[in-house]
C-alpha positions as CSV (number, residue, x, y, z in Angstrom):
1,X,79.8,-91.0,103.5
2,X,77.4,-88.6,102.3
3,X,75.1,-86.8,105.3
4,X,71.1,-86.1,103.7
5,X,70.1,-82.7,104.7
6,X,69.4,-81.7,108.1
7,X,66.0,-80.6,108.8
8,X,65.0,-77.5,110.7
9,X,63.7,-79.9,113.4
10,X,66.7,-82.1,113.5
11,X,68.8,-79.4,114.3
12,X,66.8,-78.0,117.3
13,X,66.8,-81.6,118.5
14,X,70.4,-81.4,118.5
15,X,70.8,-78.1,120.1
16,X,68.4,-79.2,122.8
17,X,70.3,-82.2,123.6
18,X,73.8,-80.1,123.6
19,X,72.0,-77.3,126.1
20,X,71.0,-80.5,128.5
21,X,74.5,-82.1,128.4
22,X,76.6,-81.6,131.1
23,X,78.4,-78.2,130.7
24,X,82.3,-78.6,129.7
25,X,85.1,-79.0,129.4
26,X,85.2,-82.7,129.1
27,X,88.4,-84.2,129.3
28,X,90.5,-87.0,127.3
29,X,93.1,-88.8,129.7
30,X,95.3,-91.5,127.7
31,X,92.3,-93.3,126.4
32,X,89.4,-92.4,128.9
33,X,87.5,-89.2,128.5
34,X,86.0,-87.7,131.7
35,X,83.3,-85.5,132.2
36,X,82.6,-83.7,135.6
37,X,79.4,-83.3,136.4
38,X,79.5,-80.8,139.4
39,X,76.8,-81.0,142.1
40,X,76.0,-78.1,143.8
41,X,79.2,-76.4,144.6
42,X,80.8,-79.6,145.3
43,X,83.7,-81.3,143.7
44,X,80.9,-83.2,141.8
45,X,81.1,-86.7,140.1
46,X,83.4,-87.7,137.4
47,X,81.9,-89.7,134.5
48,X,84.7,-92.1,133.0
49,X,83.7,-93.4,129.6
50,X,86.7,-95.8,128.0
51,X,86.0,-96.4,124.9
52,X,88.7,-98.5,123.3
53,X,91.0,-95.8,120.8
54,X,92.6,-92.5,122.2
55,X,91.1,-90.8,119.2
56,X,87.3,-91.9,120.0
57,X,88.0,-90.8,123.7
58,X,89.3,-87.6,121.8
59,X,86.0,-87.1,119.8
60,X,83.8,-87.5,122.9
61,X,85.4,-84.8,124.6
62,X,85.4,-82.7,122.3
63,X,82.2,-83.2,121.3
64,X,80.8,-81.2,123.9
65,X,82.3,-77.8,122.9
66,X,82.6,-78.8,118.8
67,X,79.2,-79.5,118.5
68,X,77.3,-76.3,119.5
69,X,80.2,-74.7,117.0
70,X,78.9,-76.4,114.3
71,X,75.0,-76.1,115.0
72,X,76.0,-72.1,115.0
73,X,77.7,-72.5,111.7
74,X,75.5,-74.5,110.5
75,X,72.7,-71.8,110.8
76,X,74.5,-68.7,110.0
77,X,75.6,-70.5,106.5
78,X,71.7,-71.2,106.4
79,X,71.0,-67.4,106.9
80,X,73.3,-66.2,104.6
81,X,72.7,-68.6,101.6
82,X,68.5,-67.4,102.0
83,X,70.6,-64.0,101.8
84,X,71.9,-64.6,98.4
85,X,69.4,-66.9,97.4
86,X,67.1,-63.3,97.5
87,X,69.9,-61.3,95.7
88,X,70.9,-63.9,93.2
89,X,67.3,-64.8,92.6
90,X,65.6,-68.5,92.3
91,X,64.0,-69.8,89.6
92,X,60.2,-69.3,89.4
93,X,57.5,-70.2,87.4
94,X,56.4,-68.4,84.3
95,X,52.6,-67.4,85.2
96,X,51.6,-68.0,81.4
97,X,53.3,-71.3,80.3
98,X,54.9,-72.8,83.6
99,X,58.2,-73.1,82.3
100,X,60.7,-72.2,85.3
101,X,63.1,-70.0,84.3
102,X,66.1,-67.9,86.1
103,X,65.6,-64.4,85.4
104,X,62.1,-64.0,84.0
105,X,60.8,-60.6,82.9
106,X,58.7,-58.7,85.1
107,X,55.4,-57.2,83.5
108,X,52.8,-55.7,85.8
109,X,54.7,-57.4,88.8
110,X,54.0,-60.9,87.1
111,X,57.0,-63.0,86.1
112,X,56.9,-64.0,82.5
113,X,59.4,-66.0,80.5
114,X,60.8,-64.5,77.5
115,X,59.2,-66.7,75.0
116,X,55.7,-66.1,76.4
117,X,56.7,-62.0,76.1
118,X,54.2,-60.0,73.9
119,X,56.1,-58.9,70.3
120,X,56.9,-55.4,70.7
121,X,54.2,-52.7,69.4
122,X,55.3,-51.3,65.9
123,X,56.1,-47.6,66.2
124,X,54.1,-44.6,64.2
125,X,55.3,-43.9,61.0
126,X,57.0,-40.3,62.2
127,X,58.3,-41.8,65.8
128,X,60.0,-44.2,63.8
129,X,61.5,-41.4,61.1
130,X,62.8,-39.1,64.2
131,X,64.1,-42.2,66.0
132,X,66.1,-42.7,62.4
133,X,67.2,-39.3,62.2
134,X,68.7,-39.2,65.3
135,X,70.8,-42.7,64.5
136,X,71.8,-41.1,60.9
């Protein structure tokens, strides 16, 4: 099964709902999983959910303390890919032709792709001799 993307939004929905749940930890007891749901210093109620498998009891328990885990993760691997995403570099647009392209040349702070770069200027006649002399 392949997940789409989660969306900035979907995630907060999720954290909201896992910072209103009932604090843990839940419990798994054979095949029921129990959650206590203390009431004001008292011994508080017990919420007994039986779903039919151990291992679904198993998931809803730990559901509770996996979940907020994985919306951290999930956010710090966020943080760090825009991280390397900056470093690495994404492809942009060349300003003069569109094309996108990886690692464009830079002139005058405006990305340009190396197709669209101007030829080079042809040297003076002597610039060009003392740049062969010191070759030779």
């Amino acid at each position: 099964m392949v997940a789409e993307r989660l969306s900035d939004d979907e995630l907060r929905a999720m954290e909201e709902r896992a910072e209103r749940a009932t604090p843990g930890p839940w419990g798994v007891d054979g095949n029921d999983c129990a959650v206590e749901t203390p009431a004001d210093g008292a011994d508080g109620n017990v919420c007994l959910v039986r779903p039919r498998r151990a291992a679904n009891a198993d998931f809803i328990a730990h559901a509770r303390t996996d979940l907020p885990r994985l919306l951290a993760e999930v956010r710090a691997l966020r943080e760090e890919n825009g991280r390397l995403r900056q470093i690495v570099g994404e492809p942009i647009a060349c300003r003069q032709c569109g094309v996108e392209v990886e690692t464009p040349r830079r002139i005058y702070a405006t990305p340009v792709c190396y197709a669209c770069l101007p030829p080079p200027k042809p040297l003076p006649l002597a610039q060009l001799r003392r740049e062969r002399a010191k070759e030779g």
